[in-house]
C-alpha positions as CSV (number, residue, x, y, z in Angstrom):
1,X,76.4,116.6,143.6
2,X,78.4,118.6,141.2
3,X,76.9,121.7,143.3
4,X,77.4,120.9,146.8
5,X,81.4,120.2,145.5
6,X,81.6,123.2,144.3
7,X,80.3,125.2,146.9
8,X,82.4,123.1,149.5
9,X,85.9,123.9,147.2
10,X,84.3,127.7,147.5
11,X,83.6,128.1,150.8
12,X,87.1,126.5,151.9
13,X,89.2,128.9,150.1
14,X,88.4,131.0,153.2
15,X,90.3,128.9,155.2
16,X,93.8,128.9,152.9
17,X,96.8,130.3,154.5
18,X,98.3,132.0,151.6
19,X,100.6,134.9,153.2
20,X,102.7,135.5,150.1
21,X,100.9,134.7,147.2
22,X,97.2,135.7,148.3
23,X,96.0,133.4,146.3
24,X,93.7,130.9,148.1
25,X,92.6,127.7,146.6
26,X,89.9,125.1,148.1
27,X,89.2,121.8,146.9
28,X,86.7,119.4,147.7
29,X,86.0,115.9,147.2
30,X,84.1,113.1,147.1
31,X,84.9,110.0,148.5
32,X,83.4,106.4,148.4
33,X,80.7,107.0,151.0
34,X,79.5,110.1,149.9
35,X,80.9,112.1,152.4
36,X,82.6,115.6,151.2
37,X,86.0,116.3,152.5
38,X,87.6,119.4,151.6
39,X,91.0,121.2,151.7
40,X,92.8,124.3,151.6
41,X,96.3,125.9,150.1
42,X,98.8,126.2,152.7
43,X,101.7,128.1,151.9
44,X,105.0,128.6,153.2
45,X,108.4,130.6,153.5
46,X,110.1,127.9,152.0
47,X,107.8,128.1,148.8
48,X,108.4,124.2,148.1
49,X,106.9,123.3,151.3
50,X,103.5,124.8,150.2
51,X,100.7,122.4,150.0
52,X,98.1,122.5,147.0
53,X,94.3,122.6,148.3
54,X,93.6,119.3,146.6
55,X,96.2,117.4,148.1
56,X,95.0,118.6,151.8
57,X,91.8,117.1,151.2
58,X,93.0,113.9,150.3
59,X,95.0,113.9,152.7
60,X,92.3,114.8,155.5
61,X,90.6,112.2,154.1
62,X,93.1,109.7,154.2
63,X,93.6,110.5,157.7
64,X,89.7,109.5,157.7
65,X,90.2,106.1,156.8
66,X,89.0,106.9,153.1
67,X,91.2,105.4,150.0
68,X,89.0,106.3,147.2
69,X,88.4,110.2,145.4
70,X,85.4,109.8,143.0
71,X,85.3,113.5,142.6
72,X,87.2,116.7,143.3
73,X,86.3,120.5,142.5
74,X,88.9,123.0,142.9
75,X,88.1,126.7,143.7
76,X,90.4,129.2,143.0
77,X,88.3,133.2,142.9
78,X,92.0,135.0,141.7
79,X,92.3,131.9,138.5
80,X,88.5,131.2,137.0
81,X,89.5,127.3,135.5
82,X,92.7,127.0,137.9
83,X,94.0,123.2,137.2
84,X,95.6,120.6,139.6
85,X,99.2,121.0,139.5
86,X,101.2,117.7,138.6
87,X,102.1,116.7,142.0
88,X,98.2,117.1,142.8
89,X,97.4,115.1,139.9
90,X,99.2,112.2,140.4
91,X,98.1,111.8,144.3
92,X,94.5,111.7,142.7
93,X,95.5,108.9,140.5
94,X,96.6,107.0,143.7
95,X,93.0,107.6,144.9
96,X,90.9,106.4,141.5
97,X,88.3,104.5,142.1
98,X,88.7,100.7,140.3
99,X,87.5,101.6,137.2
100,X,89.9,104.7,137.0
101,X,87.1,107.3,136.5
102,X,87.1,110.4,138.5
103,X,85.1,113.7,138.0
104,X,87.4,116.7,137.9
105,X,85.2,120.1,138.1
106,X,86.6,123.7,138.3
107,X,85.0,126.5,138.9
C-alpha cells in the first residue's frame, strides 16, 4: 500500500498549480475503504490563500463522503522529506482513525 501512496502523491504533483513558487507538492491518501484520494498545492497571488496538497486531498475526499485518513504520503521532487505544514497537520488529526494511528510517508 505504502507504494501505490507514493506513486499517487508522485504522479499528482503534475497537477499542482504553483505559478510563483514552482514548487509542486502532491499528496495522497488513504481512506477507510481503501480507496486513494489524492491532492495537489494550489497557490495563489495572495500567498495566504495557497492551499497545501495534503489538505486538498482531504478535502476531495470529504467532499466524497469520507471522514477517516488512515494514511497520507506527500510528494514534493524540489524538497526530498518535505513535511506537512501545521495547518495540514492538524486537519489530519481531525481525520484519525479511532484509535489515533495514521501512517505519515514522504518521499
Amino acid at each position: 500500500m505504502i507504494q501505490k501512496l507514493l506513486k499517487g502523491a508522485r504522479a499528482a504533483t503534475a497537477h499542482a498549480y504553483v505559478p510563483y513558487s514552482s514548487f509542486p507538492v502532491g499528496a495522497a491518501i488513504l481512506v477507510e475503504d481503501g480507496t486513494i484520494v489524492t491532492g495537489v498545492n494550489i497557490e495563489n497571488a495572495s500567498y495566504g490563500l495557497t492551499v497545501c496538497g495534503e489538505r486538498v486531498a482531504i478535502f476531495n475526499a470529504a467532499a466524497q463522503g469520507y471522514r477517516v485518513v488512515r494514511a497520507v504520503a506527500v510528494s514534493a521532487p524540489r524538497s526530498p522529506r518535505a513535511t506537512p505544514c501545521g495547518a495540514c497537520r492538524q486537519v489530519l488529526n481531525e481525520f484519525k482513525p479511532a484509535n489515533g494511528e495514521m501512517t505519515v510517508i514522504l518521499d
